[in-house]
Phi, psi and omega in degrees: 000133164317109195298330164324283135024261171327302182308291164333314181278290216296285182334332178259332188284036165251326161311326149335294180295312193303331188278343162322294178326268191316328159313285202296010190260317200265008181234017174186058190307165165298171175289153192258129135339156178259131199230132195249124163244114132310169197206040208285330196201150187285143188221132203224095148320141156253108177247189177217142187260018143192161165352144141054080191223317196109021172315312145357287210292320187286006165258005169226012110344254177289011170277332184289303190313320197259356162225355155278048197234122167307114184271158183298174171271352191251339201306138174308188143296132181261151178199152211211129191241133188234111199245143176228104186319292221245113183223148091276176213059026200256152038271358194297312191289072198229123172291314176327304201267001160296304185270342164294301171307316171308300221289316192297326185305284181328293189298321163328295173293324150264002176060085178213104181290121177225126195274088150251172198244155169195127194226153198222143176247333176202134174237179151276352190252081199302160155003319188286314157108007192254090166299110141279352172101012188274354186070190196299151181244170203223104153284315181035063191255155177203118177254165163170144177232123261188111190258155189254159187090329209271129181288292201295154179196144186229145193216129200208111162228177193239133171273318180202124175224161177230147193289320178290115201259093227196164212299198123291302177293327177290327176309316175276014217231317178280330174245068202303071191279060195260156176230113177280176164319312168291002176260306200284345161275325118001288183279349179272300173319269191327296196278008170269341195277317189279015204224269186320324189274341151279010168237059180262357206226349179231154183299106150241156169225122183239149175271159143228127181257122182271205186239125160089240186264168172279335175288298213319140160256169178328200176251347191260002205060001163311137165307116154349314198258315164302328201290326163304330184304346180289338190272001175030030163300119155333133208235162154233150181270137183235125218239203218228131181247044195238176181307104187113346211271036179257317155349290230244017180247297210286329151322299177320280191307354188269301219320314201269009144272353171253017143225026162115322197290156144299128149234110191293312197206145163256158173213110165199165206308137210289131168257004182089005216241350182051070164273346189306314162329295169304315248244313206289298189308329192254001186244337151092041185049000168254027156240127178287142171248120147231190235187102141335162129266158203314144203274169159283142179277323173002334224009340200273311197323165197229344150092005161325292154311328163264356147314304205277345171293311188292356198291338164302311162286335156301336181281326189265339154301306166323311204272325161306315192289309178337313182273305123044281184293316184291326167293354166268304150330307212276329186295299215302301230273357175286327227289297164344292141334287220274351164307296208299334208273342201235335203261151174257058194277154192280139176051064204227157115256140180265028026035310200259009181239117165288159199272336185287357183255019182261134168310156170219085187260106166293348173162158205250160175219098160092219195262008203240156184245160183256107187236165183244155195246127163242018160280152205021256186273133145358067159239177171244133169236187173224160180225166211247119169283095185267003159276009180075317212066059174082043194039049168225004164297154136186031160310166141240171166305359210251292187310304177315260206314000179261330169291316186286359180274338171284332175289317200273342165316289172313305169327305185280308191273351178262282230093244149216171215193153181289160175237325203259139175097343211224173177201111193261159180307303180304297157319302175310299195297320205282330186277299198280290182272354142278349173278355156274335145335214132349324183268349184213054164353189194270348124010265181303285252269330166287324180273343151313326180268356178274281177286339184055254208266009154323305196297007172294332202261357169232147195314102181306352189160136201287004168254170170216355160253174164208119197222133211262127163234189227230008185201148176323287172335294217266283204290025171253346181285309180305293164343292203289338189296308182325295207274321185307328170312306200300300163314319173307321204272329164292321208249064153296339176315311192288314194299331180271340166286285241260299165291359197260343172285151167325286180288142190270084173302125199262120165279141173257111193277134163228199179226158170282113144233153153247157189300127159122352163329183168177120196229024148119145158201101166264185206300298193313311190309292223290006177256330161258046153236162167265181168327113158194179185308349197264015172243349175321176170291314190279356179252343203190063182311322193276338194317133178224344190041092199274069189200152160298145151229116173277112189259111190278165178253149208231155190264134177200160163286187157144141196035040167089025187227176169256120164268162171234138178244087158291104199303174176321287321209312183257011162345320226240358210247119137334114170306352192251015172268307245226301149071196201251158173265164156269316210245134155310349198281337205283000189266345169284333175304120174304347174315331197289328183306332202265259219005144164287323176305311143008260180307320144319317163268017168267292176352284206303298191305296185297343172297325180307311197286006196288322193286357198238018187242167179086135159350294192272040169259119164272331180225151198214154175259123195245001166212140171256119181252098179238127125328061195304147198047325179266071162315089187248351178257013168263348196159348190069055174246166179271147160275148179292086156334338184286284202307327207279308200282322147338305219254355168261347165284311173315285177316315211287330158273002195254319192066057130288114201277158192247138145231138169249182208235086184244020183299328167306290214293342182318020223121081161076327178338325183226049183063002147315036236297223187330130183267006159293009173251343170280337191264313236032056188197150199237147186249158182249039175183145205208152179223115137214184220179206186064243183326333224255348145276058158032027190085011225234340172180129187307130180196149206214141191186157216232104190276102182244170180282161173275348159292286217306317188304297201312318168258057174235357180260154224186147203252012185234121162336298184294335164307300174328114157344069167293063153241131152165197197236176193278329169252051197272126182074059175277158202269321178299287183327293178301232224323324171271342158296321174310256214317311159348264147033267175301299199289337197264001198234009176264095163343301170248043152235350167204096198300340170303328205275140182266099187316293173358287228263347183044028172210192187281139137340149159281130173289322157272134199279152204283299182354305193294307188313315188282008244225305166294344219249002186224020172284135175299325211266020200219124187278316182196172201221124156220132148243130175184144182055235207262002180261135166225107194264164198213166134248114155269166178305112181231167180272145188306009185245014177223030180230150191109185204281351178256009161319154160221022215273326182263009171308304170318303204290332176275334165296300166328330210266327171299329167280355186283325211061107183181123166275105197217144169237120203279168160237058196085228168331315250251095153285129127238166190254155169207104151290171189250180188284016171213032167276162181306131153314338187282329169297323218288284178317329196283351192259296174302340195278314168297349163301286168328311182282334165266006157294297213300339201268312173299307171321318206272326185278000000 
């Protein structure tokens, strides 16, 4: 082989390799930690839109502005904290000791006395100055020169440097040094807390200067503007004033904004092109543009003279991000008051949230909210959001941006557009994988891969349709319009009794439901529920709950066992016919249909349905409607997967069309993409939502068999589903399901998933689960997939959905950072299908530990 040759091949299987590296970094970060930024004094990224712009120059720029100002006689001490996460080339190289020099030059030079310091904290290049190849080192360098008297004081540190001046990911990757993300986040948190929390007396600003580009990457190969986003600081940009650079300014800033950043102000050195025009125009005037004068080529030059020339322009920069941070402060510390004064929140009594217990979320990362804290000091924490938000999370951070990089694609190029009759790309893909999907379950998706091209010839999954809306609730309004056709069209007799008599007879169609379901509520859904509180008089005045209601029997832990819980309806069944399970696995096994529990509970069903079959019957049950498996805004209970797969076998000789209701329960919720693989029973009209946009913007959607469809077809209009909404198929919404989708069923974006087996890893530890589940103050346990729900123990005047008996525990769990919204008693945690396991426990473990504290108060 040819030494070229040979060369070319090692080069390229080494590029192979770094894009692996780098894939798997942005597409599976480590889990991020929760981070406290006080918010006490303004904190600013310098990001830049490529390499060698001068980011440098403009943080010592503003650093010059902002601490070399003759102080007043009343003015505090001023400090300016410079921090550069990130270094290579170093020791030749160093932005720290760049702005430690200029600024000690600058005070000199303006006789203004000022104390500075520049400390390197960790390298690859130890003390010695000799690479051994050891990876980072505790350098701990520290220079510093300290004027006695001086209001000012400037402290410039380097956090992590590489000798080599080279990418950060090739540099850690070549002295094999690597540092993840979650360590450089850390350490930028740690040394602003510690600045901020010993400077409450002082004027302070702190810079973080990032490295290279706002794209460039990391030492982990995460993108630089992903790898800062859990800490979302406000940026100023520093943009390119040479021939192109309006381009590559305007690319940067689409970059940080569409993950989320603030850019307070762009700034960059005049190049003669007036790029600033454009730039100004395109920014709509609400980002400040400013303009350097030109830098000296000199190489000799010591840039002194053009500091202090420019120095007009750093005061007006200095002076936006100041006022920027006070307008930010001032909205947060509003928002609250001006919430209680203006907002309607849903399932809220507004009476009992005070203004000081309202959330302030300045912004979501992942699974965690950015919430801001205005008690004692000014801060941003973050909290692990464990209601999902209302069950429909289920991003990391890697994922949020790629869906939002998929909304703004879609966005720019649909808008939104009419759907009937017509057809775009994002709905077709979005249709085409769920009936691949959700829609063929994992069944077909084995015997497909057992015969392979057999399976043309055979029905691929039991929907074949798709009909899009824009919320749960509405596609189950959709469902019941489905399934009530179908049925009319199976029973044409009755319909041919109810015209054909003398007296003309009004049939009542109702639907098989159980009691604590709960489906949603507009006027229709809330009529295929029973009686509960979201059905009073004073919530639903029309309410009549047009329905069979079965109060089913249910699955829970407690004291380390799985129990079965059998309602009054089955009183009369010995606990040793039915007894404990050792495994949840064992309430799924089918082994249970041959059962004597089985046959009792088809008895039971069908004697229910007797009264509602024959002809000369004024009301007939024209649906069967299940929560497969879950009840969750009835309690978070499991229903016996036994009984639910019964009352669908029961309908299924009766041509009751089945619907299940996944919109909770759907896409991994319960480890799962669909819980008809959990029931082992396929439904002929299916509901989901939530999950199935990763949570990221509401879309809905209503799944049937191709009998139902059929029987809406018809030579007359009016024969037609007449229902729908104005944004039916929106294009954003179908392209982040697609991607959804696609990403949660993917091995290498969601790492939870068990190829084999087409379902989740267990998330929760068992060890905690049972350890909780046998806590005195805890009634019951349901875990499963990605929910793990508590009931506590209460007395009956304090249980149910208007308890308020679990407040303490949440206010603790809240201090914990963990975000929770009860369902009365019923507290749960809900992570996404691809949080970690290592979040789960660390979640349960905090749990645990504020039971013993709630108990004991």
């Amino acid at each position: 082989m040819l030494p070229v040759t040979a060369t070319l091949l090692r080069h390229r299987h080494r590029l192979r390799h770094l894009r692996h590296h780098i894939r798997l970094k942005s597409t599976s970060p480590s889990p991020p930690p929760h981070y406290h930024l006080p918010l006490n004094h303004p904190t600013y990224l310098i990001w830049s839109a490529n390499t060698s712009l001068g980011k440098t120059l403009v943080s010592t720029g503003i650093s010059a502005s902002f601490l070399l100002q003759p102080p007043s006689p009343a003015s505090h001490s001023t400090k300016l904290l410079y921090l550069k996460p990130l270094q290579t080339g170093f020791p030749s190289d160093s932005d720290s000791r760049f702005v430690f020099s200029k600024l000690d030059s600058l005070s000199l030079r303006l006789r203004v006395p000022l104390s500075v310091s520049n400390s390197v904290l960790r390298s690859s290049l130890p003390r010695s100055g000799i690479r051994e190849n050891i990876g980072m080192c505790d350098l701990n360098f520290l220079e510093e020169k300290v004027v006695t008297g001086a209001a000012a004081e400037l402290s410039c540190k380097t956090l992590y440097a590489w000798e080599a001046a080279i990418s950060p990911h090739l540099a850690a990757e070549r002295e094999n040094a690597p540092v993840e993300d979650s360590d450089v986040l850390k350490m930028v948190e740690q040394c602003l807390r510690e600045e901020m929390e010993c400077g409450n007396k002082t004027n302070l600003l702190c810079l973080v200067e990032t490295a290279g580009g706002v794209a460039s990457p990391g030492p982990s190969g995460s993108l630089q503007c992903d790898l800062y986003r859990p800490l979302r600081l406000p940026g100023v940009l520093v943009g390119d004033g040479r021939l192109g650079g309006i381009s590559g300014t305007i690319a940067a800033y689409e970059s940080l904004k569409l993950r989320g950043y603030d850019v307070a102000a762009v700034v960059f050195e005049d190049h003669g092109l007036v790029n600033e025009v454009p730039l100004t125009s395109y920014l709509r005037n609400k980002v400040p543009v400013l303009v350097l004068p030109p830098a000296p080529k000199d190489p000799s030059d010591g840039l002194i003279e053009w500091f202090v020339e420019s120095d007009g322009v750093f005061k007006a920069l200095k002076e936006v991000m100041v006022s920027a941070y006070l307008e930010r402060v001032k909205r947060l510390n509003g928002m609250a008051k001006q919430a209680g004064e203006v907002f309607w929140w849903p399932f809220t009594q507004h009476k009992l949230v005070p203004e000081e217990t309202v959330t302030v979320i300045d912004s979501r990362c992942g699974e965690n909210f950015s919430i801001y804290k205005a008690s004692g000091n000014n801060s941003i924490t973050q909290q692990f959001d464990a209601c999902a938000s209302w069950w429909t999370q289920g991003p990391d951070p890697a994922f949020q941006a790629e869906l939002a990089r998929e909304m703004g694609y879609t966005a720019a190029r649909f808008g939104h557009v009419m759907f009937p009759e017509n057809v775009y790309e994002p709905a077709l893909k979005c249709a085409e994988l769920l009936l691949d999907g959700v829609g063929k379950g994992l069944f077909c998706h084995i015997l497909q891969a057992l015969m392979g091209g057999l399976i043309s010839f055979m029905h691929a999954g039991w929907a074949s349709r798709v009909y899009f809306s824009d919320n749960g609730s509405t596609a189950i309004e959709i469902a019941l319009k489905m399934a009530f056709r179908k049925f009319c069209v199976d029973h044409e007799s009755l319909l041919n009794f109810s015209e054909g008599s003398e007296e003309k007879k009004h049939i009542v169609v109702k639907v098989l439901a159980l009691r604590g379901s709960y489906h949603g509520d507009t006027l229709g859904a809330m009529e295929a529920q029973a009686p509960s509180p979201y059905t009073g008089f004073l919530q639903q005045p029309w309410y009549t709950g047009r329905g069979l209601f079965l109060d089913p029997p249910t699955v829970f832990l407690s004291n380390g066992a799985w129990n079965l819980s059998l309602p009054e309806s089955f009183s009369e069944i010995a606990p040793e016919e039915y007894g404990t399970f050792s495994t949840r696995d064992e309430i799924f096994d089918k082994s249970r249909d041959t059962s004597i529990l089985a046959t009792i509970y088809s008895a039971y069903v069908s004697k229910q349905l007797q009264e509602y079959s024959g002809v000369t019957q004024s009301a007939h049950v024209g649906a069967l409607i299940i929560e497969p498996v879950i009840h969750g805004a009835g309690g978070m209970h499991m229903v016996d997967p036994l009984f639910q797969r019964v009352l669908v076998n029961e309908c299924r000789t009766r041509k009751i069309p089945v619907i299940f209701d996944e919109v909770f329960t759907g896409f991994w919720r319960l480890g799962v993409e669909t819980t008809a693989e959990l029931l082992g029973c396929k439904p002929d009209i299916a509901c989901f939502a939530k999950l199935m946009t990763g949570g990221m913007i509401p879309l809905a959607v209503t799944l049937a068999t191709d009998a139902v469809f059929d029987s809406f077809s018809g030579d007359s209009k009016l024969k037609a589903l007449l229902h729908g909404h104005s944004y039916s198929a929106h294009a954003m919404g179908c392209a982040t399901a697609a991607k959804a989708i696609e990403w949660f069923k993917d091995i290498e974006t969601n790492h939870n998933l068990i190829p084999q087996g087409g379902i989740l890893r267990e998330l929760w530890d068992e060890e905690l689960v049972q350890k909780i589940s046998c806590h005195s103050v805890v009634q019951r346990v349901v875990v499963l997939g990605t929910l793990f729900a508590l009931e506590l123990k209460v007395d009956a005047s304090n249980s149910g959905y208007a308890s308020l008996y679990a407040k303490s525990l949440l206010e603790m769990l809240r201090e914990d950072g963990i975000f929770m919204r009860p369902l009365g008693n019923v507290v749960y945690l809900m992570c996404g299908p691809c949080t970690s396991p290592e979040i789960c426990r660390e979640l349960l473990s905090k749990l645990y530990k504020r039971l013993g504290e709630f108990n004991r108060a």
